[in-house]
N, C-alpha and C positions, 0 to 999 in steps of 0.2 A: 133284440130278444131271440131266442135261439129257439127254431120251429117246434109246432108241439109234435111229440111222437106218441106219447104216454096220457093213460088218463091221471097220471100222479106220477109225480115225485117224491121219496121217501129219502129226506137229507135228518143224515145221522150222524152226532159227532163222538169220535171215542177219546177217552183219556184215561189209558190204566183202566180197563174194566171190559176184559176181555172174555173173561165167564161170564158177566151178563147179557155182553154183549152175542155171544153166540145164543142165548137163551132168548133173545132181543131176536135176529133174524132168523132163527129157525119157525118162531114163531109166527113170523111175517109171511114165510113163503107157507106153512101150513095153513094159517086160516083166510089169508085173503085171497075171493076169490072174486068174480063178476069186474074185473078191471084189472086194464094194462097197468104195470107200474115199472120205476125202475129205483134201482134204492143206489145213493148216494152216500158212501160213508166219508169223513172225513177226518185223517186220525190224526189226534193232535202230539204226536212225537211218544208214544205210548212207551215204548222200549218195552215191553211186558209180552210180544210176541202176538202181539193182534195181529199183526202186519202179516206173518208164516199163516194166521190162524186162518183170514181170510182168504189169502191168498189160494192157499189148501183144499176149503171146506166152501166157500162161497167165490168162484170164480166169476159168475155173473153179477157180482156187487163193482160198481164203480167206485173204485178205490184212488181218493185224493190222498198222497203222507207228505203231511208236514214235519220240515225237520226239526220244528220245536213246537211249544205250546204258543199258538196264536192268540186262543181266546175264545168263549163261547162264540158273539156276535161275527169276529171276524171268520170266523171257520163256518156260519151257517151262511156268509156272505158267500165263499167259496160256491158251497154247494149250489146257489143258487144261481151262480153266474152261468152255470153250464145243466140247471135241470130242463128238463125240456115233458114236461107235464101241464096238463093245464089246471092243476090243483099242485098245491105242495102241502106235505104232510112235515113238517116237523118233530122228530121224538126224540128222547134221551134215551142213550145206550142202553139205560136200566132199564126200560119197560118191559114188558109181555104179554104179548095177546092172547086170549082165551077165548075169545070168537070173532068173525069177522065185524069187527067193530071198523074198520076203514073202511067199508061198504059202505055201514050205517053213515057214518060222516059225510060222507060223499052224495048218497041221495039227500043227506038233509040240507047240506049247502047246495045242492043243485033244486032243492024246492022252495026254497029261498031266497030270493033275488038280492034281498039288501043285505044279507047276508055277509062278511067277509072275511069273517074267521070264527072256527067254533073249536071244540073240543070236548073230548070222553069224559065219563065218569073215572077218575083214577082213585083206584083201592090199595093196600097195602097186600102181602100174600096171603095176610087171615080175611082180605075181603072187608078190610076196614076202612070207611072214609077217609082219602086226604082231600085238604084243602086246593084245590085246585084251581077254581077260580077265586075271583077276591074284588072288595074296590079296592080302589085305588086308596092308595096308604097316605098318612100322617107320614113326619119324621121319626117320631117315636116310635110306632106302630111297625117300621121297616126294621128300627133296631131291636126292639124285641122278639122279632123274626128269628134271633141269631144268639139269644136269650131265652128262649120257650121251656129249657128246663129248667129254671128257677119257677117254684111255685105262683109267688107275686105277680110273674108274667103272666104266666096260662090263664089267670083270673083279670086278665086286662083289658078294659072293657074298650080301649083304643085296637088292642089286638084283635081281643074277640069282633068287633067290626070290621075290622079289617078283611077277616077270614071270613066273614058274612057266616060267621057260628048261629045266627040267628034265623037259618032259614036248613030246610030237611038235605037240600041238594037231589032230591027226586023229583024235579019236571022241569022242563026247556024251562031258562030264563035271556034275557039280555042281561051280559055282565060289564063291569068294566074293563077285565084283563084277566085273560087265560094266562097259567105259566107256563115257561116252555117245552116241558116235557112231552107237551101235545099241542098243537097248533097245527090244525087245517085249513090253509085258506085258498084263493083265488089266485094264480099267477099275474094276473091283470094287476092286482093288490101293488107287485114289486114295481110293473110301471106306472102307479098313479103317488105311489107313498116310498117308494127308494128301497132299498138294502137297509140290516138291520144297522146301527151306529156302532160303526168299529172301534169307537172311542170308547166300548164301554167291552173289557177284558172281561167279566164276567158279573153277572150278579142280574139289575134291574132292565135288560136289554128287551125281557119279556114286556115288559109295563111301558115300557118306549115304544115301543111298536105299536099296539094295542093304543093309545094314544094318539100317534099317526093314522092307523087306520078310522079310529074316530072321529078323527078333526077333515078326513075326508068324505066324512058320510057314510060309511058302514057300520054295520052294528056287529058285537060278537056277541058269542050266545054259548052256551054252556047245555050239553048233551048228555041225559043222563043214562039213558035207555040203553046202552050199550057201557060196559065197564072194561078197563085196560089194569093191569097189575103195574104198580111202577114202584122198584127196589129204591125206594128212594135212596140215596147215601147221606146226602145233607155236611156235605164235607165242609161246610165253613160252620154246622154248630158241633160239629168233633173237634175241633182244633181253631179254639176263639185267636189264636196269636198264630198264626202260620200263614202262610206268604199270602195263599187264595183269598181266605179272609180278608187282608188288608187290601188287596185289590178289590175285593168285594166290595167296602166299606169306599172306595175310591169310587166304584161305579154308582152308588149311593147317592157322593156330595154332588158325582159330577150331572148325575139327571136332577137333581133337585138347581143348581146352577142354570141349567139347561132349560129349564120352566120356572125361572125365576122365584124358585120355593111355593108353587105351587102347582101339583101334578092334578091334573084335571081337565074335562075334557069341556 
């Protein structure tokens, strides 16, 4: 493991999204403040000029380029092989902070012993609930995920559990699985429960994890008190038939295979 320096690690992957992503670390270096951190980016072959961007405008970003698209899980495996924090913060390029909400994260996992992964409140820009945390999914329940604007769906009451629609999402809970857009957890975490499964190019790698961290005794928890903006893109329900998608839909079969058709802890 590579010594700590930082009170965090801030591993960021980019892919094509380089105006949010400048809205993503500017925001990072304005609000957070009471801890050392160092941010990690990790760009997955963007050709869209992230690369000049940061190079330019964020010279203190530890800049991994990859020459092609790796994959979410493999690209935050990167990151972590060389963070050197004793907390890692996980975000997706889309997010933005509006106040030091990695503070809050950070005293709450540090007043929390069993603690080992938590995560913000994430809003959309008008300040609107997403779904952020969740249990743990049905089969169905995952492919309606990627079917949400079909009327029939929104009203499914496998979905709607899923997305734990049943509760306000205003006060600490224990969840099943945070998504990845925010995950804070413990560096200890990666030597008790491994790197994320680079077998899975994109999609359920959040819900793997969170699984793992469970089956070793920590619990995650879901933070509402402090809120993050995250631009969501949702790029596998814009384009049901395009490449991402079907890898998506591979990372699917292949964690359900993986826990023998049943995800649960």
């Amino acid at each position: 493991m590579n010594k700590i320096e930082y009170d965090l690690s801030i591993i960021i992957i980019s892919w094509k999204m380089k105006n949010f992503l400048r809205i993503c670390l500017e925001s990072i270096f304005k609000f957070t403040e009471g801890l050392s951190f160092e941010i990690i980016l990790v760009d997955n072959f963007s050709e869209d000029g992230t690369i000049e961007m940061i190079e330019n405008n964020f010279p203190q970003v530890h800049l991994i380029k990859n020459s092609q698209n790796k994959g979410v899980a493999p690209a935050r495996n990167q990151g972590l092989k060389v963070a050197k924090g004793k907390y890692i913060l996980i975000l997706d390029a889309d997010v933005e902070l509006i106040e030091n909400s990695i503070l809050s994260l950070y005293q709450f996992i540090e007043d929390h012993p069993n603690c080992g992964m938590v995560g913000a409140k994430l809003v959309d820009a008008e300040k609107k609930l997403q779904y952020s945390c969740k249990r743990f999914p049905s089969l169905i329940s995952l492919i309606y995920r990627r079917l949400e604007n079909f009327t029939f769906v929104k009203k499914s009451k496998s979905l709607n559990y899923h997305l734990m629609k049943d509760w306000d999402h205003n006060s600490i809970r224990e969840v099943d699985y945070l998504i990845g857009a925010c995950q804070f957890f413990r560096k200890e975490i990666v030597e008790k429960v491994g790197l994320y499964d680079d077998k899975i190019f994109y999609g359920p790698e959040d819900i793997d994890y969170c699984i793992r961290i469970r089956k070793e005794g920590w619990e995650v928890y879901y933070y509402p008190y402090t809120q993050i903006i995250h631009h969501e893109q949702r790029i596998t329900k814009k384009n049901l038939f395009s490449k991402i998608t079907f890898r998506h839909f591979i990372g699917i079969i292949y964690i359900y295979a993986k826990y023998n058709g049943r995800i649960k802890v």
